[in-house]
MARKE-989216 format. One record per residue (C-alpha): z, y, x. Coordinates in steps of 0.2 Angstrom, whole numbers, plus 5000, padded with zeros to 4 digits. Layout:
% MARKE-989216
ZYX/...
***
This chain:
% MARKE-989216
532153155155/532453025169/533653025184/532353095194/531753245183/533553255182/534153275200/532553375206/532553505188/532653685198/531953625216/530153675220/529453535231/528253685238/529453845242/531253745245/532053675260/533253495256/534353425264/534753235257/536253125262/536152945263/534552895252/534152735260/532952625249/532752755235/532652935241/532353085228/531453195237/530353095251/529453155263/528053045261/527753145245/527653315250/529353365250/530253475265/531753365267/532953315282/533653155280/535553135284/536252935284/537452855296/536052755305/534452795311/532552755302/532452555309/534152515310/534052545290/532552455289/533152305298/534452315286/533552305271/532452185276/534152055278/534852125262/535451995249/534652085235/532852065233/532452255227/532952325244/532152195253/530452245244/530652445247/530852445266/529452535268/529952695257/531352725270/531052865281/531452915297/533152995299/533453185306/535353195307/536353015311/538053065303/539652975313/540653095305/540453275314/540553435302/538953395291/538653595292/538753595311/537453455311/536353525298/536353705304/535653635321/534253565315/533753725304/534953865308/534353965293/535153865280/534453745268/534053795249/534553625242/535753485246/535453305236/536653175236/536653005226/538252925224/538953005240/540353135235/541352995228/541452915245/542053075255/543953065260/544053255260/543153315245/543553505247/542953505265/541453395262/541153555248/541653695261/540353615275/538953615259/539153775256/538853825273/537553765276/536753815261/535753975258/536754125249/535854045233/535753875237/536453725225/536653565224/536053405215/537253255214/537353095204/539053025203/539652865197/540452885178/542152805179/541852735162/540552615165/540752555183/542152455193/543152635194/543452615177/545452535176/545752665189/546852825187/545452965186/545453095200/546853225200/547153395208/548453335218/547453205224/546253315229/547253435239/548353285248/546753235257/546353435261/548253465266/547953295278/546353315283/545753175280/544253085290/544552925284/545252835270/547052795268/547952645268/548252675251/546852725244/545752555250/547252455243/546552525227/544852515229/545252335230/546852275217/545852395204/544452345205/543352295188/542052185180/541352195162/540552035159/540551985177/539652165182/540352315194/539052435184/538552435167/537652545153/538552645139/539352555125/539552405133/541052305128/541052155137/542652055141/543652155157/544152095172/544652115191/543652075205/545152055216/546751985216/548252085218/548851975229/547451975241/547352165240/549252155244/548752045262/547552155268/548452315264/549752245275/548352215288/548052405287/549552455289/549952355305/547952395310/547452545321/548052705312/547152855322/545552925316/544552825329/544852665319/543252605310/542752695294/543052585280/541852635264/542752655250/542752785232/544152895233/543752995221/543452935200/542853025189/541953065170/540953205167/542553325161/543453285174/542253325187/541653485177/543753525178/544053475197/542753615202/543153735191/545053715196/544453735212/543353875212/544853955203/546053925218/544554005230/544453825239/542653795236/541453925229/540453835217/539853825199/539153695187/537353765183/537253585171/537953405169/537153275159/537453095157/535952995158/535552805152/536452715166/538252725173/538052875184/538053085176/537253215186/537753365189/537053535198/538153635208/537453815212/538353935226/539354045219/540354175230/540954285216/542654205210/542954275192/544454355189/544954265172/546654295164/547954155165/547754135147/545754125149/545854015164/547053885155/545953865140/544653805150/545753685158/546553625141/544953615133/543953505146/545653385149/545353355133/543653325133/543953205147/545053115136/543853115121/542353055133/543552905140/544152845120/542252865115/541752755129/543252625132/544152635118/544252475107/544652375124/546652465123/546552525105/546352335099/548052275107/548952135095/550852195093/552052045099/553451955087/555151925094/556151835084/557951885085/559651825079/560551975068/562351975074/563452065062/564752155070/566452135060/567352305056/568752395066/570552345059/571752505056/570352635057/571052785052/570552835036/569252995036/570553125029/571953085042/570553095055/569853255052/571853325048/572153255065/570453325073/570853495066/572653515071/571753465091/570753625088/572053745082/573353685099/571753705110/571453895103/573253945101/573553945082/574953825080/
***
């Protein structure tokens, strides 16, 4: 199954309203063939085309025709408020490809989905696969992460977060994306040092939320640790969602398919944590698999040392006299002598 059969499996291009966010050059389900689809990007129709056609990479500049007109330009309004008033009676599918990574707000970016979603309405997402992209020397995605940028309400990313995005960035074999079991030499595409001088820029830059958005992935994750951040979640009733699949597919992205789900099961606390246990491990089994013999190969490092021997104490007291005088101590302390 390709990435296509992949990210369409349960939409019915003759029954199903879409909605799909940001497909440029490459959409999955056009218009042109047949599909009822409202396009969401952050420009409209010809200013991505002029785009394209002054794009360095010659594979966008072919495809300007296959971008459609845009429905909904999105400067960052809630995307359910937007959505809803082009079709006020929900959608039955939302499609995203390599989108949800870029959100600052991953919870609310899920909370305005589902609202504008149909009571049985899913999801269809390709996400980048930390493992085999420039995400890879990165920390994967935590639930603290996750609920700092909820708690902040975050529109835009932090200081912090683009520092990152650029100090950690990472090249196999001079590449930002590659294909499963490759083991090419790593490296960084950054300096620290030049991550460090614009970071300072930021910070001494315009803080509000009017400032320019900056793109950036906030957000880095393998399949288990995805499958684990919504099911966390769902748990904690932030985001009412379940994973109908998740596959990996032959290049550096997985797919998944999120489905509506507005009954949280009520699972014992020892039920919930196996869950969580067992897919924090699978995460940890799916990054050794992958990355494994770059850390794992690490040569240990002689250090050649002088051994000082350390000449013993003079008039130590002999081990009898000690514990005599350490037992006569005890019998003072506790009032036997």
């Amino acid at each position: 199954m390709d990435r296509l059969e992949q990210l369409r499996r349960n939409i019915d291009k003759t029954s199903m309203s879409i909605i799909e966010i940001g497909p440029f050059f490459s959409p999955i389900a056009p218009r042109a063939d047949g599909w009822d689809t409202t396009i969401v990007d952050f420009q409209d129709g010809d200013a991505l085309r002029e785009m394209a056609r002054g794009h360095t990479a010659e594979v966008i500049r072919n495809k300007v025709d296959e971008i459609e007109n845009v429905d909904i330009v999105w400067t960052g309004q809630p995307l359910d408020e937007a959505a809803l008033a082009v079709r006020p009676d929900g959608f039955d599918c939302l499609i995203a490809s390599h989108v949800i990574e870029h959100t600052p707000d991953l919870i609310r970016f899920l909370q305005q989905c589902s609202r504008l979603l149909k009571p049985d309405g899913i999801i269809s997402l390709a996400v980048p696969d930390m493992r085999k992209c420039f995400d890879l020397l990165k920390s994967p995605t935590s639930l603290r992460e996750i609920l700092t940028a909820y708690r902040e309400g975050r529109i835009r990313h932090s200081p912090e977060a683009l520092f990152e995005g650029r100090c950690s960035a990472a090249t196999r074999g001079g590449k930002s994306a590659w294909i499963k079991g490759d083991h090419s030499p790593l490296g960084y595409a950054h300096s620290l040092e030049a991550a460090w001088t614009e970071y300072q820029g930021d910070l001494k830059g315009d803080m509000s939320d009017s400032r320019p958005y900056v793109d950036n992935h906030a957000w880095f994750f393998t399949p288990a640790m995805f499958e684990l951040a919504i099911f966390e979640l769902n748990a904690l009733k932030l985001v009412n969602f379940k994973i109908a699949f998740i596959e990996e597919n032959i290049g550096s992205e997985f797919v998944v398919q999120l489905r509506r789900n507005d009954t949280h099961a009520a699972l014992s606390n020892d039920a919930l944590n196996a869950v969580r246990i067992k897919l924090a491990l699978r995460h940890h089994a799916e990054f050794d698999a992958e990355v494994g013999p770059d850390y794992r190969e690490i040569q240990p490092v002689k250090i050649e040392r002088e051994i000082v021997k350390v000449p013993a104490a003079r008039d130590t007291i002999p081990t009898r006299e000690l514990v005599s005088l350490l037992a006569t101590r005890i019998r003072r302390r506790v009032g036997l002598d």
